[in-house]
Chimera marker file (.cmm) of the C-alpha trace (Angstrom):
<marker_set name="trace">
<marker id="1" x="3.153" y="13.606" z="8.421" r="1" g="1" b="0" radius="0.5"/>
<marker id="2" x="1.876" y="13.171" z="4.904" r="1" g="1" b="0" radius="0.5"/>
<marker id="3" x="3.025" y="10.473" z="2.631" r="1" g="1" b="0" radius="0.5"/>
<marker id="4" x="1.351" y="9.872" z="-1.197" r="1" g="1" b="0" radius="0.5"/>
<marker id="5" x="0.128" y="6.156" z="-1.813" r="1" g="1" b="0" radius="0.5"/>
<marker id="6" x="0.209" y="5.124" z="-4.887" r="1" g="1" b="0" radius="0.5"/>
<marker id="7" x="-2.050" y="1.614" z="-6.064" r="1" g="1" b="0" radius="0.5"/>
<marker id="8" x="-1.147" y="-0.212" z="-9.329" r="1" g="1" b="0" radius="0.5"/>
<marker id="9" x="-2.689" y="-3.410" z="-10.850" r="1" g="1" b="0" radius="0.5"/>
<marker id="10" x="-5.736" y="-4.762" z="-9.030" r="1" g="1" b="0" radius="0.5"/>
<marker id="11" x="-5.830" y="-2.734" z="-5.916" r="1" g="1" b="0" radius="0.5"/>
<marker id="12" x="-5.979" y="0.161" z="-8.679" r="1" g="1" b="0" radius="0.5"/>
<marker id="13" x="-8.967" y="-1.142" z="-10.077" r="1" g="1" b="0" radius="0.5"/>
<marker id="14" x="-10.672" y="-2.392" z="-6.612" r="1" g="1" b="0" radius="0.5"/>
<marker id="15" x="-10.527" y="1.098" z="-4.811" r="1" g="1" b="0" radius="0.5"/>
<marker id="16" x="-10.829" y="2.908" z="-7.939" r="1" g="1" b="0" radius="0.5"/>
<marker id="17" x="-7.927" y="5.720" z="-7.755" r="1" g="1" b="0" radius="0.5"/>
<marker id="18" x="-4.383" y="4.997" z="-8.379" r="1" g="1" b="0" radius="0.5"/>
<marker id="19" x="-3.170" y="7.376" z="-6.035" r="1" g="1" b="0" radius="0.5"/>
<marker id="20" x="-4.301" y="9.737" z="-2.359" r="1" g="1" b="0" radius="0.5"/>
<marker id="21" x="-2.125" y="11.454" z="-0.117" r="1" g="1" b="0" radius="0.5"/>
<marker id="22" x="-2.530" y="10.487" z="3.590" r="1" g="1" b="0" radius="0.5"/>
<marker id="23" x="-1.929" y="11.700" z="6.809" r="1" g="1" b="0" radius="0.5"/>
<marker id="24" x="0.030" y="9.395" z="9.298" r="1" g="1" b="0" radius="0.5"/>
<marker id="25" x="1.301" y="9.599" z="12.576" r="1" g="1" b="0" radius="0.5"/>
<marker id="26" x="4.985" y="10.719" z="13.382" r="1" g="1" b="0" radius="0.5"/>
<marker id="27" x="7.265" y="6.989" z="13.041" r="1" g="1" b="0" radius="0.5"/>
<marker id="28" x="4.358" y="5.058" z="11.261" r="1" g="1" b="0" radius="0.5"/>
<marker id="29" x="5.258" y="2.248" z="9.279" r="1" g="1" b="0" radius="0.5"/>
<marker id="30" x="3.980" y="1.042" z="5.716" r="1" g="1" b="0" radius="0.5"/>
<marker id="31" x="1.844" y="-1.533" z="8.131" r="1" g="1" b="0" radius="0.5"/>
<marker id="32" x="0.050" y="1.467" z="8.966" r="1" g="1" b="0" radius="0.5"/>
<marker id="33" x="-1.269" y="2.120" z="5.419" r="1" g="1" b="0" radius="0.5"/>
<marker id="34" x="-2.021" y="-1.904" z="5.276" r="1" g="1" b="0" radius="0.5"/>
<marker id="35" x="-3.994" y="-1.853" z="8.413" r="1" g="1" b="0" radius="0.5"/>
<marker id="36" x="-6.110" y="1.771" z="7.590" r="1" g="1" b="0" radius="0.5"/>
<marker id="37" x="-6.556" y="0.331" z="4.000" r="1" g="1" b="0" radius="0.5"/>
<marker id="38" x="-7.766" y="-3.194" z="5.017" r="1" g="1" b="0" radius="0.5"/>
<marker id="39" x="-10.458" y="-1.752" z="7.700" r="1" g="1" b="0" radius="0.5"/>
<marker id="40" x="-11.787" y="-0.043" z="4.953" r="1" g="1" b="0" radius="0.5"/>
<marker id="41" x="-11.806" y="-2.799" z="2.111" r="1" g="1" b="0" radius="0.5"/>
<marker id="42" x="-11.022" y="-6.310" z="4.137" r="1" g="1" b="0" radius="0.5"/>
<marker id="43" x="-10.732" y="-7.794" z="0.602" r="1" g="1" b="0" radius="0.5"/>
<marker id="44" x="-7.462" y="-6.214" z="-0.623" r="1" g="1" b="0" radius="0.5"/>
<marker id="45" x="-5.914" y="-7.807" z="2.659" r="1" g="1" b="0" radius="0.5"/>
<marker id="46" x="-5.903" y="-11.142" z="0.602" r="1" g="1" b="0" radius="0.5"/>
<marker id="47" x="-3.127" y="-9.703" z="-1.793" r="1" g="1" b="0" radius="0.5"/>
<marker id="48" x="-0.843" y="-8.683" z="1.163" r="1" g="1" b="0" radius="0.5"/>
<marker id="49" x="1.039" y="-11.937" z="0.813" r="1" g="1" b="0" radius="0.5"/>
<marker id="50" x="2.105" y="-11.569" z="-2.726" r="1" g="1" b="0" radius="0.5"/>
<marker id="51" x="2.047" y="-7.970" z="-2.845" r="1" g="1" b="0" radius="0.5"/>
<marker id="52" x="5.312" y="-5.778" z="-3.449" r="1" g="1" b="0" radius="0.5"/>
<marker id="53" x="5.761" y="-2.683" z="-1.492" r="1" g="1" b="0" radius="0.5"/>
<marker id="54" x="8.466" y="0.169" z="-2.420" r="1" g="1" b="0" radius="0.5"/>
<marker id="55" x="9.226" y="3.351" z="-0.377" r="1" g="1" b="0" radius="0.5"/>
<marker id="56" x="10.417" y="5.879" z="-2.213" r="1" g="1" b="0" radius="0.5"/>
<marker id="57" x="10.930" y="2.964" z="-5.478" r="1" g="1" b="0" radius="0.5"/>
<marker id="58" x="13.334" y="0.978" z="-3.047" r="1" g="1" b="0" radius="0.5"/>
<marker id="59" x="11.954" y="-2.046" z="-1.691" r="1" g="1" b="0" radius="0.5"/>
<marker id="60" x="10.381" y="-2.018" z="1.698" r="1" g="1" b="0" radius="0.5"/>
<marker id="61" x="8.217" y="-4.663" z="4.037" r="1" g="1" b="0" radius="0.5"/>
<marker id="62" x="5.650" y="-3.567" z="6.074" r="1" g="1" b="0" radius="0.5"/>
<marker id="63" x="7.969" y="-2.782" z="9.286" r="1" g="1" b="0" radius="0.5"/>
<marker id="64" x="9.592" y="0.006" z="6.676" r="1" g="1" b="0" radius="0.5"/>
<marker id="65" x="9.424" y="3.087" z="8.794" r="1" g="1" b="0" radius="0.5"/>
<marker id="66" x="8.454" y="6.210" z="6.960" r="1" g="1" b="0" radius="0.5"/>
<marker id="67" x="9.056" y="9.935" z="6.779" r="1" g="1" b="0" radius="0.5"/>
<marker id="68" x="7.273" y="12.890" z="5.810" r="1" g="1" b="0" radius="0.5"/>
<marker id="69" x="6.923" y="13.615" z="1.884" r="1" g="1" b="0" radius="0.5"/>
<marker id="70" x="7.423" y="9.902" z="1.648" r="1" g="1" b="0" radius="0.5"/>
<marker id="71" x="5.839" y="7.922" z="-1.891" r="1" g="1" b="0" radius="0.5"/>
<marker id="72" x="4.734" y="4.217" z="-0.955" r="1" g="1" b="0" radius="0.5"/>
<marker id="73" x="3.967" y="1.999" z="-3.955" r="1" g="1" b="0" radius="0.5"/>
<marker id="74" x="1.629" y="-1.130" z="-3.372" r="1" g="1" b="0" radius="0.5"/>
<marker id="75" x="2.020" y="-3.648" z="-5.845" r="1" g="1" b="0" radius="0.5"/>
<marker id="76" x="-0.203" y="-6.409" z="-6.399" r="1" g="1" b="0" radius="0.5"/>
<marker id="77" x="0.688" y="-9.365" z="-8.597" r="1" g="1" b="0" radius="0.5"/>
<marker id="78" x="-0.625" y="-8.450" z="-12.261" r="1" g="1" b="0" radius="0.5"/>
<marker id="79" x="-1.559" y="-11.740" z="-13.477" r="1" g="1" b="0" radius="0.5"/>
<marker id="80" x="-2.438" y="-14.494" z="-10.866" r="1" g="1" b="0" radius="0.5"/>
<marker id="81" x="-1.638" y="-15.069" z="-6.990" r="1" g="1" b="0" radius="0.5"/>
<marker id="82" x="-5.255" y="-15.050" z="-6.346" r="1" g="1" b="0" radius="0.5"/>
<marker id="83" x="-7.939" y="-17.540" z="-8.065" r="1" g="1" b="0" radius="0.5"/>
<marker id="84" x="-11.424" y="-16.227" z="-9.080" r="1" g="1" b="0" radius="0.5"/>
<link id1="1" id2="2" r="1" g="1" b="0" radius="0.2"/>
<link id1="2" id2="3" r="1" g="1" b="0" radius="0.2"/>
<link id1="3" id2="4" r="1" g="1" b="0" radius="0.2"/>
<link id1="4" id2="5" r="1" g="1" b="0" radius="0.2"/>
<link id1="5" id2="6" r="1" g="1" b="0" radius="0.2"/>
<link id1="6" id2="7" r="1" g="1" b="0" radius="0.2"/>
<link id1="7" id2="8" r="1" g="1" b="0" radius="0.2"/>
<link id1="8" id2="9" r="1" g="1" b="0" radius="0.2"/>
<link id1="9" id2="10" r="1" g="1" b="0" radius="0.2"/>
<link id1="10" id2="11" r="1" g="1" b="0" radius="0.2"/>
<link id1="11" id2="12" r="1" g="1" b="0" radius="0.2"/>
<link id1="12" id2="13" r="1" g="1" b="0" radius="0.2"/>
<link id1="13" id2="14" r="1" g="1" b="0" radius="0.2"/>
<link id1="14" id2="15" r="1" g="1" b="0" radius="0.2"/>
<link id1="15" id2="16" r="1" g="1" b="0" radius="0.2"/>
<link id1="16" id2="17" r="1" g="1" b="0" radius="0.2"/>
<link id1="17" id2="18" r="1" g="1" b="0" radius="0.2"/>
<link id1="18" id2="19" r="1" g="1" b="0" radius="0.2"/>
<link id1="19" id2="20" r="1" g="1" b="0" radius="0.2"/>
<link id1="20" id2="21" r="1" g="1" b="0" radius="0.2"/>
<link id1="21" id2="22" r="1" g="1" b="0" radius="0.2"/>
<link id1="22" id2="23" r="1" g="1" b="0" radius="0.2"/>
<link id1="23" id2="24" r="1" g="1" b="0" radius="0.2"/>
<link id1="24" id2="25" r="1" g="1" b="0" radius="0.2"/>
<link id1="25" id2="26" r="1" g="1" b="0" radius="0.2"/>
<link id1="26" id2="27" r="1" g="1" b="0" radius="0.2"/>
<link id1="27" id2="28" r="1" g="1" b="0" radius="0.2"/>
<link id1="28" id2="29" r="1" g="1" b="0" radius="0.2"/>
<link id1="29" id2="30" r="1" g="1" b="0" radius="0.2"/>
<link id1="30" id2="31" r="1" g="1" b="0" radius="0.2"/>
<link id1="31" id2="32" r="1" g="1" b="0" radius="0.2"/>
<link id1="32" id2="33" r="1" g="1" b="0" radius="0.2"/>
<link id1="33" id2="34" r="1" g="1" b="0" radius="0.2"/>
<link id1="34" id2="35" r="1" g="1" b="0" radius="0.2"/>
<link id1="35" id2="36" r="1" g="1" b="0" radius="0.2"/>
<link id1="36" id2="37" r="1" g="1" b="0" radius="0.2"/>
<link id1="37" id2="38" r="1" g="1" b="0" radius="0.2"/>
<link id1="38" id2="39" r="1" g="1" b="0" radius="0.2"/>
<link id1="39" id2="40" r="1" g="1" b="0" radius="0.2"/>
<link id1="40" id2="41" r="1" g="1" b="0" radius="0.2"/>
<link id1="41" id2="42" r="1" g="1" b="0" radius="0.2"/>
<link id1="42" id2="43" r="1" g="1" b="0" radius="0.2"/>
<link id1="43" id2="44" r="1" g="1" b="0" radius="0.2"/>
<link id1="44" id2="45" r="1" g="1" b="0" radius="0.2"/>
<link id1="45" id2="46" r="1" g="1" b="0" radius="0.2"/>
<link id1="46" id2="47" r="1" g="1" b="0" radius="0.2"/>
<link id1="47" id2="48" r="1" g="1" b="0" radius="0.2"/>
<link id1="48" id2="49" r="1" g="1" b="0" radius="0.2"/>
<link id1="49" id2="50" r="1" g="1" b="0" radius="0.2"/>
<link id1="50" id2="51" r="1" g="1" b="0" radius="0.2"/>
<link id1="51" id2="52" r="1" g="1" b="0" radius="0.2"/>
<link id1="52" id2="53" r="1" g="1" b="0" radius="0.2"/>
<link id1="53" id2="54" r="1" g="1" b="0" radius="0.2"/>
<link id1="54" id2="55" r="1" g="1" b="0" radius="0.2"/>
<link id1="55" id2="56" r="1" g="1" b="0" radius="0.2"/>
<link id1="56" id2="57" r="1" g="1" b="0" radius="0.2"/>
<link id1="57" id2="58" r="1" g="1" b="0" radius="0.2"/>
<link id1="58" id2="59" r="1" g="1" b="0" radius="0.2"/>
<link id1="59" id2="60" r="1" g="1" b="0" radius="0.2"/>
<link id1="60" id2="61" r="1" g="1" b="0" radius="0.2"/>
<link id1="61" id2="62" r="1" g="1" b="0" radius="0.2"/>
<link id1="62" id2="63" r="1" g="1" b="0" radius="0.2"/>
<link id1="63" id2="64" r="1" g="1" b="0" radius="0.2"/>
<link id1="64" id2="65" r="1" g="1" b="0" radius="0.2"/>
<link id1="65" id2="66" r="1" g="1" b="0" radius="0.2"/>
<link id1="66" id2="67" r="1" g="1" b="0" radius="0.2"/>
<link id1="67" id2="68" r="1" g="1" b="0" radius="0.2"/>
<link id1="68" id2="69" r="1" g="1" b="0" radius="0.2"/>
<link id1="69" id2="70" r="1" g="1" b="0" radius="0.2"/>
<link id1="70" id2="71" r="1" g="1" b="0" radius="0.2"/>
<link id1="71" id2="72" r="1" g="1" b="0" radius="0.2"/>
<link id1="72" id2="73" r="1" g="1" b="0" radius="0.2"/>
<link id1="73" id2="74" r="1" g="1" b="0" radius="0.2"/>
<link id1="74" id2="75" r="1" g="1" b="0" radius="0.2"/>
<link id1="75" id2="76" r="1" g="1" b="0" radius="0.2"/>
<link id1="76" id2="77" r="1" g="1" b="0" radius="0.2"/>
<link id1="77" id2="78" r="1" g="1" b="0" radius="0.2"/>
<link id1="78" id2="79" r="1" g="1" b="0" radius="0.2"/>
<link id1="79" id2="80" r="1" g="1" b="0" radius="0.2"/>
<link id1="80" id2="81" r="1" g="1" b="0" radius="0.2"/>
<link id1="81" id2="82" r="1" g="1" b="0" radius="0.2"/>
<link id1="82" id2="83" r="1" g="1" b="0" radius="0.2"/>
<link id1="83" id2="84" r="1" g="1" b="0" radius="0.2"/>
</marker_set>
């Protein structure tokens, strides 16, 4: 199934695209996207925490099952929860 990620605030910035489409396995959760994104940039993992997720711009958690044409929204904090 396909589902389009979109990444707002600092995650935008860090991975440098605000948006990809991405091909999951049937009954994959948003966890999924966490874990794929995370073993490609372990820093972002940090901001999992205090990070607000939406599935289709209703709240979700990372158990949030998903569905084909689904739109997943990762939302990082846009001013603090992480010192530099």
């Amino acid at each position: 199934m396909k589902v389009k990620v979109k990444y707002f605030a600092v995650l935008h910035e860090e991975l440098d695209r605000d948006e990809e489409d991405m091909t999951l396995p049937e009954g994959a959760t948003v966890r999924v996207i966490l874990d794929r994104l995370e073993a490609e940039w372990p820093e972002i993992a940090e901001y999992y925490d205090v990070m607000q997720m939406s599935v289709n711009w209703e709240y979700a958690t990372p158990d949030s099952e998903l569905s084909d044409g689904d739109e997943v929204a990762l939302i990082p904090p846009v001013t603090g929860g992480r010192d530099v």
